[in-house]
C-alpha positions as a Python dict, from the first residue, in 0.01 Angstrom:
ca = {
    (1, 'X'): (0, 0, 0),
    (2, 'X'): (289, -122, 171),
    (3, 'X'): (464, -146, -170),
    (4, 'X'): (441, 244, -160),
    (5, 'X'): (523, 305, 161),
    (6, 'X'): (843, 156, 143),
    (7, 'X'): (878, 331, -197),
    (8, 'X'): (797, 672, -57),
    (9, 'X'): (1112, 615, 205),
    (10, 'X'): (1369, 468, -7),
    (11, 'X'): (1347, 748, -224),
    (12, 'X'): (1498, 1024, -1),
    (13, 'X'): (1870, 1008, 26),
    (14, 'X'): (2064, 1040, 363),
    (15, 'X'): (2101, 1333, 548),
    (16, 'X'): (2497, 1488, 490),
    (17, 'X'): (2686, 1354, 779),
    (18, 'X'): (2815, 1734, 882),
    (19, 'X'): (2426, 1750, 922),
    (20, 'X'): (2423, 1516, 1256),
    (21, 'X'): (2543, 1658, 1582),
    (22, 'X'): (2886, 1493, 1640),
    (23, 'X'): (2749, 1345, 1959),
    (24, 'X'): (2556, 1145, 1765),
    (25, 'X'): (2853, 1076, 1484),
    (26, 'X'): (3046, 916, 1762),
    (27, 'X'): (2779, 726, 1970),
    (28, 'X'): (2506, 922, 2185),
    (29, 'X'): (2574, 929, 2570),
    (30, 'X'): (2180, 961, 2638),
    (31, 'X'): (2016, 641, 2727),
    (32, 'X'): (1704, 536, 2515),
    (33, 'X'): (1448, 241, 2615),
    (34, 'X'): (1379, 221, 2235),
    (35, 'X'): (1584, 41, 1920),
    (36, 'X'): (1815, 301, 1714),
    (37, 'X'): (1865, 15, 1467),
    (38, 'X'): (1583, 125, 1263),
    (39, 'X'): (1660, 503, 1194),
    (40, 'X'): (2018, 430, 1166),
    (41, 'X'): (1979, 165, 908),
    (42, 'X'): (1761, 399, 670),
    (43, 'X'): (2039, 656, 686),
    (44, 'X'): (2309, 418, 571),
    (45, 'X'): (2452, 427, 945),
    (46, 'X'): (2426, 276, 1322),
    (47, 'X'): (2513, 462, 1569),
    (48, 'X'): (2435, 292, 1948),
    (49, 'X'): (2536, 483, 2285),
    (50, 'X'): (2803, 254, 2475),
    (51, 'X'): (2668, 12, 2681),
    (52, 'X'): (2822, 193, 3012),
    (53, 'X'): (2621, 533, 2897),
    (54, 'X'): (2310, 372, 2852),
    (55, 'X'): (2316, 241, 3177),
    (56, 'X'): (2404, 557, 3362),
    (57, 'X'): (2040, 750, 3329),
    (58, 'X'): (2093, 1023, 3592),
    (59, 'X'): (1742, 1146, 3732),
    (60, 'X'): (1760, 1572, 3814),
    (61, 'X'): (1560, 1615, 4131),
    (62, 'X'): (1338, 1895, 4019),
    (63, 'X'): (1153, 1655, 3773),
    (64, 'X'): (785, 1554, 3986),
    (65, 'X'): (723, 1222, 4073),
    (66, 'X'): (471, 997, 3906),
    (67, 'X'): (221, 799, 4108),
    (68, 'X'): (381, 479, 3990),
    (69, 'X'): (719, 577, 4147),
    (70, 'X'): (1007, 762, 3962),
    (71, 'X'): (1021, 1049, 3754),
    (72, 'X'): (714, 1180, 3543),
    (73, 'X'): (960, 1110, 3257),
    (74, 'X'): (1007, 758, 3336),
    (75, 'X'): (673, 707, 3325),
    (76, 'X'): (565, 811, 3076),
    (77, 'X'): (828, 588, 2863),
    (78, 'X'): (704, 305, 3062),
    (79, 'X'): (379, 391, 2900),
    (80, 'X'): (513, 449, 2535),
    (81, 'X'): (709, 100, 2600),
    (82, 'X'): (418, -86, 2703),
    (83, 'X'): (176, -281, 2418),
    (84, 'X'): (-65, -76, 2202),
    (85, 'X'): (-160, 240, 2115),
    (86, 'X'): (-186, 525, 2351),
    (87, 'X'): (-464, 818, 2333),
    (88, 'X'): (-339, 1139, 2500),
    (89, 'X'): (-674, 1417, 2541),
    (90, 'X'): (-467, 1731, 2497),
    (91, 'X'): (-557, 1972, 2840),
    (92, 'X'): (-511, 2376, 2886),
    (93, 'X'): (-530, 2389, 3260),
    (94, 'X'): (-551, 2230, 3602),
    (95, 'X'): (-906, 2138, 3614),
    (96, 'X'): (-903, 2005, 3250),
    (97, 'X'): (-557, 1811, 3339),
    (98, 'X'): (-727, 1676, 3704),
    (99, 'X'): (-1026, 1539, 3490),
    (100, 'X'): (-819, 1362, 3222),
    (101, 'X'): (-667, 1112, 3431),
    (102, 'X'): (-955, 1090, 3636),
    (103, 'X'): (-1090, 934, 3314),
    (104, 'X'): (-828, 691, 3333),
    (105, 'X'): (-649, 822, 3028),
    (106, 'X'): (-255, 702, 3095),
    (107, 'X'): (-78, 1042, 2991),
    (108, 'X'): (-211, 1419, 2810),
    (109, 'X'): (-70, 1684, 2659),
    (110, 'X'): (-127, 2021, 2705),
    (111, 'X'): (-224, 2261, 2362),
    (112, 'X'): (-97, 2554, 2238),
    (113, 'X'): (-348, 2612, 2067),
    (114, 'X'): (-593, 2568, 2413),
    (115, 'X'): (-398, 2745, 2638),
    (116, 'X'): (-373, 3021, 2390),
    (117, 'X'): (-793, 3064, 2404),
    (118, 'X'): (-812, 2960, 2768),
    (119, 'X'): (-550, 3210, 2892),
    (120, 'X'): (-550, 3466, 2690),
    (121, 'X'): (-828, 3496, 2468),
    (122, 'X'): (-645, 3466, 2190),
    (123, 'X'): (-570, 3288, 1853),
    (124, 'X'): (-222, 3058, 1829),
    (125, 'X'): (-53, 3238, 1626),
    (126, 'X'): (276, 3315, 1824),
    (127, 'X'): (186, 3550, 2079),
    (128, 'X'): (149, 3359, 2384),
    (129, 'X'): (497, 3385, 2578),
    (130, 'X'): (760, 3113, 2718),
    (131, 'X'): (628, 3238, 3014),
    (132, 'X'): (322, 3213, 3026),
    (133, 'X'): (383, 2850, 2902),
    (134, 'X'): (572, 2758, 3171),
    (135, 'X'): (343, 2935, 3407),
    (136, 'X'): (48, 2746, 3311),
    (137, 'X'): (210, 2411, 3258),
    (138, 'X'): (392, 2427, 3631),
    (139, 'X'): (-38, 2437, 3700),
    (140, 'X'): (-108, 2158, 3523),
    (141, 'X'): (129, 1933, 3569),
    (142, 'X'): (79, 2000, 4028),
    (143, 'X'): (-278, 1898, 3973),
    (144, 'X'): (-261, 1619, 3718),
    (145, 'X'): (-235, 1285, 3795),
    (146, 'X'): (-70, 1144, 3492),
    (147, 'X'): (235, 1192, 3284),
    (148, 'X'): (223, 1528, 3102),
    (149, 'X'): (360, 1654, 2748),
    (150, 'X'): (401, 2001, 2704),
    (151, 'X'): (379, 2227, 2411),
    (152, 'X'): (704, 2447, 2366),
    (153, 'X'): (635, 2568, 2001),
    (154, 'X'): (949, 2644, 1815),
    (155, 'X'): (1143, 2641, 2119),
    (156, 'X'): (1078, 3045, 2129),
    (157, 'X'): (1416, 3150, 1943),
    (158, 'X'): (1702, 2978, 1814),
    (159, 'X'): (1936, 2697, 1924),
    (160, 'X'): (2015, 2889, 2281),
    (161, 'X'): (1650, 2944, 2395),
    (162, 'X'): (1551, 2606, 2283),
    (163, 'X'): (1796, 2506, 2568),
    (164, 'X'): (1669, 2745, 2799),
    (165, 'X'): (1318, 2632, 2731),
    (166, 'X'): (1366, 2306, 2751),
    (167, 'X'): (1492, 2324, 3111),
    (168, 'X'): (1228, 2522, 3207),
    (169, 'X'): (1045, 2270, 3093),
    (170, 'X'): (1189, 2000, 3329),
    (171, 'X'): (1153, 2238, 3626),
    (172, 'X'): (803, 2285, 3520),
    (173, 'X'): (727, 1897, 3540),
    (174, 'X'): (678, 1802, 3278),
    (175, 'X'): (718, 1467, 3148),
    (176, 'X'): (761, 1539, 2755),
    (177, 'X'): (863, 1835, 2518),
    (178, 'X'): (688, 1896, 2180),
    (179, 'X'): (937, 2118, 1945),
    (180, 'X'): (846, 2185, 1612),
    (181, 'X'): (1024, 2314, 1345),
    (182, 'X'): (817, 2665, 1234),
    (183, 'X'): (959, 2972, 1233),
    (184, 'X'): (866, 3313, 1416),
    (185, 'X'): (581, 3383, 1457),
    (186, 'X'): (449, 2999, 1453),
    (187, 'X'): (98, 2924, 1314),
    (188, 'X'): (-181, 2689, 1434),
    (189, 'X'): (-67, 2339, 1205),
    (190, 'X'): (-386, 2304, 1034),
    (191, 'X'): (-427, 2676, 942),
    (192, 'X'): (-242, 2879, 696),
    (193, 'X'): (44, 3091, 685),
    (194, 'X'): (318, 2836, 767),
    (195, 'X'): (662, 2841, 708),
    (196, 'X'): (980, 2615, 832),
    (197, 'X'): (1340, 2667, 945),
    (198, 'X'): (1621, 2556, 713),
    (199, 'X'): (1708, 2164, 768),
    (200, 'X'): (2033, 2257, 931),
    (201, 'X'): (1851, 2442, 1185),
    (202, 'X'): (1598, 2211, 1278),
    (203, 'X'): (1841, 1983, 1320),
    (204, 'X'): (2029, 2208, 1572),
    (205, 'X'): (1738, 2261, 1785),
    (206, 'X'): (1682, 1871, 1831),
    (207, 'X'): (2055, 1846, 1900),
    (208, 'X'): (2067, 2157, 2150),
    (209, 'X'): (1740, 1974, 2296),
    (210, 'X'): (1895, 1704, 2405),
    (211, 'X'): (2233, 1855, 2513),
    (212, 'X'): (1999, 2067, 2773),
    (213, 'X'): (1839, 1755, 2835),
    (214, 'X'): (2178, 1613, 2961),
    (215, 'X'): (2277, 1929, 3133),
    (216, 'X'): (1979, 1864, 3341),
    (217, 'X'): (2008, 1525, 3464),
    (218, 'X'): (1682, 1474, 3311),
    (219, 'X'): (1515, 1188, 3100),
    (220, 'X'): (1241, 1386, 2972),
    (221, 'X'): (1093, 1277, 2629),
    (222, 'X'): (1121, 1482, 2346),
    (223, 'X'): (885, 1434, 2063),
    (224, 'X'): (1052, 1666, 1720),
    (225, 'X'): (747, 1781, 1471),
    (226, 'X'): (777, 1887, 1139),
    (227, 'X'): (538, 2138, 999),
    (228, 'X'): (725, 2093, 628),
    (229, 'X'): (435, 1864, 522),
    (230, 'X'): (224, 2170, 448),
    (231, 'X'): (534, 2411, 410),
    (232, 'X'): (687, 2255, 198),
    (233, 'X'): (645, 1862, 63),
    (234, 'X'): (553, 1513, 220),
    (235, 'X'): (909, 1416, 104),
    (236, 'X'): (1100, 1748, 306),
    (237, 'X'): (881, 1629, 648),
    (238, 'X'): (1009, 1235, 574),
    (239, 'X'): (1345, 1337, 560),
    (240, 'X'): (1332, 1601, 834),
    (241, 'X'): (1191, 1295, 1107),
    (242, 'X'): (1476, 1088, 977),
    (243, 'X'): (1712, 1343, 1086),
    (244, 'X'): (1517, 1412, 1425),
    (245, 'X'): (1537, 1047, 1522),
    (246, 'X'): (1920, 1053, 1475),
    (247, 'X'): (1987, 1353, 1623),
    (248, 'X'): (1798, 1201, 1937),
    (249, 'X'): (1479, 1277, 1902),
    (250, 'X'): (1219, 1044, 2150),
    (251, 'X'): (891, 1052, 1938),
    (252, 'X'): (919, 1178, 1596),
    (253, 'X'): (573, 1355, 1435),
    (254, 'X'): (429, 1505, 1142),
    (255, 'X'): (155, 1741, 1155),
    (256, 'X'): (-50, 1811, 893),
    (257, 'X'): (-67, 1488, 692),
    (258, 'X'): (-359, 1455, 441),
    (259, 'X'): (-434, 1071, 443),
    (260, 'X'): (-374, 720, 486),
    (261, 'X'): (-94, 667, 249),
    (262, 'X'): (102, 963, 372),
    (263, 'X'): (-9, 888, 734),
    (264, 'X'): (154, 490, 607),
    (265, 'X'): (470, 631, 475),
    (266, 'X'): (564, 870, 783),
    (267, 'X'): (510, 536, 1008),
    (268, 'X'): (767, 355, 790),
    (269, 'X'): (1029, 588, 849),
    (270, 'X'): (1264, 508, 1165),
    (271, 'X'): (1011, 197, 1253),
    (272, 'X'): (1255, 195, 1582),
    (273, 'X'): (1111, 527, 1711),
    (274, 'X'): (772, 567, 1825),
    (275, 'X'): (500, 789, 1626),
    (276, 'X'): (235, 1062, 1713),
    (277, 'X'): (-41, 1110, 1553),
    (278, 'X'): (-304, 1456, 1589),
    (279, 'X'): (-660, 1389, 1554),
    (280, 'X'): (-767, 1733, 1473),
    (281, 'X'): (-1139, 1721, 1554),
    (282, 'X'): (-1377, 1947, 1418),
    (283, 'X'): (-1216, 1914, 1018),
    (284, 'X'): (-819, 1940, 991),
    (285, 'X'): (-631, 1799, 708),
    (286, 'X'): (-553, 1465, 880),
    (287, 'X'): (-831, 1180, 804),
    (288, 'X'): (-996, 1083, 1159),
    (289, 'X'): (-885, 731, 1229),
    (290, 'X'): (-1017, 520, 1528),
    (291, 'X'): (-765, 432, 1749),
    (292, 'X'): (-737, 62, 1654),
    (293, 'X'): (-663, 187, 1283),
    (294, 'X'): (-402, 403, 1407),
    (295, 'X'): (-198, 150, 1574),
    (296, 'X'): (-216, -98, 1269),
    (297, 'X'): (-93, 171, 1113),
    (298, 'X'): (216, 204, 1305),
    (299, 'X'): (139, 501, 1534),
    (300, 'X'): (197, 497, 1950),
    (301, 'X'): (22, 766, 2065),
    (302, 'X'): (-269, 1003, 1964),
    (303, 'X'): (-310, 1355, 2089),
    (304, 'X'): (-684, 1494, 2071),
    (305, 'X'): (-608, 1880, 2104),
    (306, 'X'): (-958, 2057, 2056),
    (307, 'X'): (-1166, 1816, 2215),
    (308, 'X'): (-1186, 1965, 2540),
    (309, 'X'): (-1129, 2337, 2509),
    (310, 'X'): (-1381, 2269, 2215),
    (311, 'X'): (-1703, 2095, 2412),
    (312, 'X'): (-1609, 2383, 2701),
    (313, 'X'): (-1680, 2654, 2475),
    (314, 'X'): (-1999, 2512, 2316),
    (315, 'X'): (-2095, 2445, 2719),
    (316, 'X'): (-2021, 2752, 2818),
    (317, 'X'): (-2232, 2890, 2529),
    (318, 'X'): (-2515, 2703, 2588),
    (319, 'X'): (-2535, 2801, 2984),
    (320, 'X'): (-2506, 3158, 2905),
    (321, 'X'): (-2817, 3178, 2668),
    (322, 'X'): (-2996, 2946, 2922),
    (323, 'X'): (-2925, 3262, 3206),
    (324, 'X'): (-2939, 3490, 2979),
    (325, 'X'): (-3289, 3408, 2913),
    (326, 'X'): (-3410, 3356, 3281),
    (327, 'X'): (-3314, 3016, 3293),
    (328, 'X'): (-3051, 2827, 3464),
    (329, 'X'): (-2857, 2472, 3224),
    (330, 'X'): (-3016, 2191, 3217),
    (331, 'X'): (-2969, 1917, 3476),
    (332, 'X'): (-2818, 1693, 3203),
    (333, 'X'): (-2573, 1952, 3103),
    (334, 'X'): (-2512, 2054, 3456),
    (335, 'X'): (-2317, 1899, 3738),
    (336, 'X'): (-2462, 1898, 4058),
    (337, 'X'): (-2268, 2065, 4318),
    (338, 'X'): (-2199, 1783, 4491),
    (339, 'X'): (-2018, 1648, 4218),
    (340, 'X'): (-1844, 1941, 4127),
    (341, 'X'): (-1700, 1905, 4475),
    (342, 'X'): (-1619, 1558, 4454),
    (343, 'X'): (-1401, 1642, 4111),
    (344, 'X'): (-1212, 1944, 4273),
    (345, 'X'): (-1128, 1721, 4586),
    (346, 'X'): (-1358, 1920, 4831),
    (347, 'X'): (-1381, 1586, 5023),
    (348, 'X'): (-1052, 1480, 5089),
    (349, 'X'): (-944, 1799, 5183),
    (350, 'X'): (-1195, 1792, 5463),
    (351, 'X'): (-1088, 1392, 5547),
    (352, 'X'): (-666, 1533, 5576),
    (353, 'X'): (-782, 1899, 5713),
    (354, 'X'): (-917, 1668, 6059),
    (355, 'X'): (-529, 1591, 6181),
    (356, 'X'): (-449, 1946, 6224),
    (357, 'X'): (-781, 1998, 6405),
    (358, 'X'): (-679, 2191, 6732),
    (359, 'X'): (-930, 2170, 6985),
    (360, 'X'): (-986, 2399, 7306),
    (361, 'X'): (-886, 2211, 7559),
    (362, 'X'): (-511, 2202, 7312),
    (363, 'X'): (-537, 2546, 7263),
    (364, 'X'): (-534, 2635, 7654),
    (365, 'X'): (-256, 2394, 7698),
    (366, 'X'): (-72, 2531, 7471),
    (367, 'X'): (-128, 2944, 7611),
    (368, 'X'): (-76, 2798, 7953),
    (369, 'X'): (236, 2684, 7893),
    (370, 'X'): (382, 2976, 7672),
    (371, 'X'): (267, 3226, 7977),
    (372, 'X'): (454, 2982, 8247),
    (373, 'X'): (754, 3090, 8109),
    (374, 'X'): (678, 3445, 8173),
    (375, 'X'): (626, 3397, 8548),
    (376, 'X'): (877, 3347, 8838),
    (377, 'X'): (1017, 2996, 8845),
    (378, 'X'): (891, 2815, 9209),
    (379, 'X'): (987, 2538, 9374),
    (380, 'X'): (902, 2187, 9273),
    (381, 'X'): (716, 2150, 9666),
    (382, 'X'): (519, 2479, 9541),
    (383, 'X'): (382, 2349, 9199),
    (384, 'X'): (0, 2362, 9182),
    (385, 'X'): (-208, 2254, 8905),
    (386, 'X'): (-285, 2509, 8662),
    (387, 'X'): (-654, 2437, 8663),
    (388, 'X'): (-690, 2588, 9019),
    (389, 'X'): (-538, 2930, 8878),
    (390, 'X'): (-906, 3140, 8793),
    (391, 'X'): (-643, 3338, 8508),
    (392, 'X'): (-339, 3462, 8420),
    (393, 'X'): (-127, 3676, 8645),
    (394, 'X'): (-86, 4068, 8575),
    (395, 'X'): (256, 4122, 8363),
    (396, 'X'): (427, 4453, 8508),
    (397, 'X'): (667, 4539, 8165),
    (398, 'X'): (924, 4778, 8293),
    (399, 'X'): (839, 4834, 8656),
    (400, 'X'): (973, 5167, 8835),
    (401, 'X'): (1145, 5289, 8537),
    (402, 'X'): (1043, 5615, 8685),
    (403, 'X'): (1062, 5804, 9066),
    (404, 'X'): (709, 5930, 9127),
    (405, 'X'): (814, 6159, 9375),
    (406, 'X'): (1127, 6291, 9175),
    (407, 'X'): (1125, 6685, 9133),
    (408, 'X'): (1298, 6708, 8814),
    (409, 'X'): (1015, 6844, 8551),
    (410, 'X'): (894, 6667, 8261),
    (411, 'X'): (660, 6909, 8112),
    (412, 'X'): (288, 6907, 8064),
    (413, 'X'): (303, 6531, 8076),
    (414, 'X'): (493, 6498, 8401),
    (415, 'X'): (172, 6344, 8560),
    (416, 'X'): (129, 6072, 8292),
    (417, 'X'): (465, 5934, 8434),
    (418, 'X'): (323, 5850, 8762),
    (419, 'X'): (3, 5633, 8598),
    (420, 'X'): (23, 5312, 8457),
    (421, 'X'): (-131, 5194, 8115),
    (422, 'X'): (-289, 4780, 8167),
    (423, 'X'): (-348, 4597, 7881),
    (424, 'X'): (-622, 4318, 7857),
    (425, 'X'): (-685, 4057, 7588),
    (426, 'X'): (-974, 3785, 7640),
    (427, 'X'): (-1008, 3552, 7386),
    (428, 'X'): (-1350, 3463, 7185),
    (429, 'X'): (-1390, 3178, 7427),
    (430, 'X'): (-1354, 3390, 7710),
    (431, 'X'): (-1048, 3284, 7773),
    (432, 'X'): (-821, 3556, 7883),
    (433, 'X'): (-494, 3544, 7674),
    (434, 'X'): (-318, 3837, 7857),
    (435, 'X'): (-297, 4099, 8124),
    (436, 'X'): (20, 4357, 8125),
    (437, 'X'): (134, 4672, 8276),
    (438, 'X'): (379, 4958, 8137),
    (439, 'X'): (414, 5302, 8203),
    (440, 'X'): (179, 5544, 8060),
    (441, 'X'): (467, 5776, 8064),
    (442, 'X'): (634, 5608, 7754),
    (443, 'X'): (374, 5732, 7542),
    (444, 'X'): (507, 6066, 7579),
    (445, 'X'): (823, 6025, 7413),
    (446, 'X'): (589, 5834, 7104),
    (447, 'X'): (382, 6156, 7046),
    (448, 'X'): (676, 6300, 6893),
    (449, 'X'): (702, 6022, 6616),
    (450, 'X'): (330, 5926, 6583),
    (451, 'X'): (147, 6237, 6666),
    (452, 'X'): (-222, 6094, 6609),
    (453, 'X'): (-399, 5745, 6684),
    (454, 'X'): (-696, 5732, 6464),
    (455, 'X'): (-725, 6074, 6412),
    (456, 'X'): (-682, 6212, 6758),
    (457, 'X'): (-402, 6305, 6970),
    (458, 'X'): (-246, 6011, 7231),
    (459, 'X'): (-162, 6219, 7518),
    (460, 'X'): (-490, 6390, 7475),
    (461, 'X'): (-675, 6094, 7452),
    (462, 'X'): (-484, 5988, 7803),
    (463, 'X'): (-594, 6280, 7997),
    (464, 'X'): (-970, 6246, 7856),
    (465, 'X'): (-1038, 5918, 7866),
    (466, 'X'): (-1358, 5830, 8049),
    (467, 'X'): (-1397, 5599, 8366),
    (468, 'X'): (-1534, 5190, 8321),
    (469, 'X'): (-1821, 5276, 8486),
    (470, 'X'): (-1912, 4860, 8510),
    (471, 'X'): (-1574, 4788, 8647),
    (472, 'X'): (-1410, 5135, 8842),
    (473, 'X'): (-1112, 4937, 8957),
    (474, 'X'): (-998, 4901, 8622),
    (475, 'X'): (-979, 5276, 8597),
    (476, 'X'): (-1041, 5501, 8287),
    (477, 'X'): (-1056, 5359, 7946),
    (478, 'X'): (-876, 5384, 7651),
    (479, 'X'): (-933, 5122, 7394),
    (480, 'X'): (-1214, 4884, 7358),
    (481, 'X'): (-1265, 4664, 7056),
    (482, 'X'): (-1284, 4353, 6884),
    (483, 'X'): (-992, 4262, 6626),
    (484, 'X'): (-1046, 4039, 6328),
    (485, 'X'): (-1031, 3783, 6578),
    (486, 'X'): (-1288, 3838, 6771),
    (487, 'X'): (-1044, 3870, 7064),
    (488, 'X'): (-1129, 4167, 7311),
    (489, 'X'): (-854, 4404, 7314),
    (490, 'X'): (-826, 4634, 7648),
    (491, 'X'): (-635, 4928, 7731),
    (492, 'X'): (-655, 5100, 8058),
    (493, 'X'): (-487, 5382, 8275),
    (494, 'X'): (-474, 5337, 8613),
}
């Protein structure tokens, strides 16, 4: 088996040379925790970044930090560096993202194909946006705990918008970029109706890739597919992943592969550069290998991208005939509320929500002293406690703006400038927050910009307005309610 393997990969001749980004002719500047002797060697070449540009990874501040310390990036090639194979549960949202690393999985990715049904209702055939990607992965990757891969599609136009996507990308979170090599509109891998850029182009987006890559001050992982397997041949998708992995490709993968020999020969190619597999569930065209056969077969990591969108539906499904006929789900297909709780965090947001607790005796404190500022400053001999104060001193706001006992005429309203409008607000404790005085008059000059207050007239709600019969001192009234609050607000004339 080996035998034909290595058969199937010495077959396919080197890529042109004008076919490699000239970066990449002359020695890559972008650092790389794995071997390029492999992939170089099959193409006839070796081409190694100098030793003072591998060294110099700069890290862009708007990648999100990994629990582990460092970039999400970094560790995620931590994980692809460590031993063994890697199983990535592909995710379509927050929640789904939150519960895949709190199943201890070390990294996910998130599915076209998924998000597609999850967010729009729709089959992944091309019509869900850049946007929208980005939109939903910025989601994901806030609430997960774990490195995250993200599904760009084609990169969403040519060499230019790959750039532009994969730096939104990086601002996004996300720890990985999948780019594949399908033309507009893309189709779902396993499903019909595919069809591939030219080699030269492909090419181009890897290249363009990892120039925005660079541009950003990034490290984020790209992983180049190949849909040519079912496009085209098994030989066009070899050669095509020899060509990603020199143009700088992270994790080189082939969708679409129909069994174990093929599955064999794609491993072969590039051994320096790490391999993805896609475990289709539910009957693609790839055989479904456990994940102990897939790393003796030379793969790193294993996306599963139905499995949860997939079980959700059928769930889903289930619980709506069970209400639909009178019934709520089962316990066993239920979780109790409790532990739906538990898994959206209910619990620790009620442990952190405690230190910003404000109790009463803070709250007072903290209206006493705004309202200190408001009165007259006194003498450090005359300073009294504030608890001996029953409440708040009256506020006069504009005193003797006006002469009562001027002659000069001010119309029907001339009396309303000789009373005084008090306004009262006690808190839902009982607490009374303030207590302020300004000329009724005022209001006069308001009626000509705001003619009506709820529906009736101000100045002829002034002259009308009845007395507090409970408290007569307080004179006649003109408001009295409760805001959202449940503070009383007060207005009065005197």
């Amino acid at each position: 088996m080996a035998c034909h393997a290595a058969a199937l990969v010495q077959q396919h001749p080197p890529p042109p040379p004008a076919l490699l980004p000239s970066s990449r002719r002359a020695g890559s500047c972008r650092a790389s925790p794995w071997p390029r002797g492999g992939g170089a060697r099959l193409l006839g070449f070796r081409l190694q970044a100098p030793a003072s540009a591998r060294a110099a990874r700069v890290v862009s501040p708007c990648c999100s930090y990994s629990a582990g310390g460092g970039t999400s990036a970094e560790e995620l090639r931590r994980v692809l560096e460590s031993s063994g194979v890697h199983q990535a549960p592909a995710c379509y949202d927050a929640l789904s993202a939150r519960l895949v690393g709190r199943a201890g999985f070390k990294v996910c990715f998130t599915s076209g194909f998924s998000i597609s049904a999850a967010r729009l209702g729709l089959p992944d055939v091309g019509l869900i946006s850049y946007g929208e990607m980005v939109d939903q992965g910025r989601l994901i990757t806030e609430a997960a705990s774990i490195p995250v891969i993200g599904d760009a599609d084609n990169g969403y136009g040519n060499c230019m918008n790959v750039k532009r996507t994969v730096k939104g990308f990086i601002k996004a979170g996300f720890a990985g970029i999948i780019l594949e090599d399908q033309v507009s509109p893309k189709a779902c891998g396993h499903t019909q109706g595919r069809k591939v850029v030219s080699r030269e182009e492909a090419i181009m987006h890897i290249r363009a890739a990892v120039d925005a890559r660079k541009d950003s001050g990034s490290d984020i992982v790209i992983v180049a597919r190949t849909d040519s397997r079912q496009a085209l041949s098994l030989d066009e998708a070899l050669w095509r992943v020899r060509a990603f992995a020199d143009a700088g490709a992270d994790v080189l993968f082939i969708d679409a592969l129909a069994s174990r020999e093929e599955m064999k020969a794609f491993c072969a190619v590039s051994p320096g550069v790490p391999k993805m597999a896609n475990m289709l569930e539910g009957g693609g065209k790839t055989p479904i290998l456990s994940p102990a056969e897939l790393e003796e077969t030379g793969y790193k990591i294993i996306a599963y991208p139905l499995s949860l969108i997939g079980v959700s539906m059928r769930a889903m499904e289930d619980a709506l005939t069970a209400i639909k006929g009178g019934r709520i789900p089962p316990p066993g297909s239920l979780l109790s509320f409790e532990e739906i709780k538990d898994t959206l965090g209910f619990n620790s947001y009620y442990e952190e929500e405690k230190q910003y607790v404000v109790t009463p005796g803070q709250s007072s404190s903290y209206r006493s002293g705004y309202y200190d500022n408001t009165s007259e400053a006194s003498s450090p001999g005359d300073a009294k406690p504030k608890t001996e104060t029953p409440q708040e001193p009256v506020i006069d706001i504009l005193p003797q703006l006006y002469d009562p006992g001027s002659t000069r005429g001010r119309g029907p309203s001339t009396g309303i400038w000789s009373r005084t409008l008090r306004l009262r607000i006690t808190g839902r404790d009982g607490v009374q927050k303030i207590d302020a005085r300004i000329p009724a008059g005022f209001l006069d000059g308001m009626t000509k910009i705001i003619p009506g207050l709820a529906g009736a007239n101000i100045m002829e709600r002034l002259r009308n307005a009845p007395i507090d019969t409970e408290n007569p001192q307080n004179g006649q009234i003109l408001l009295d309610f409760e805001d959202a609050m449940g503070d009383r607000i007060q207005v009065f004339i005197e």
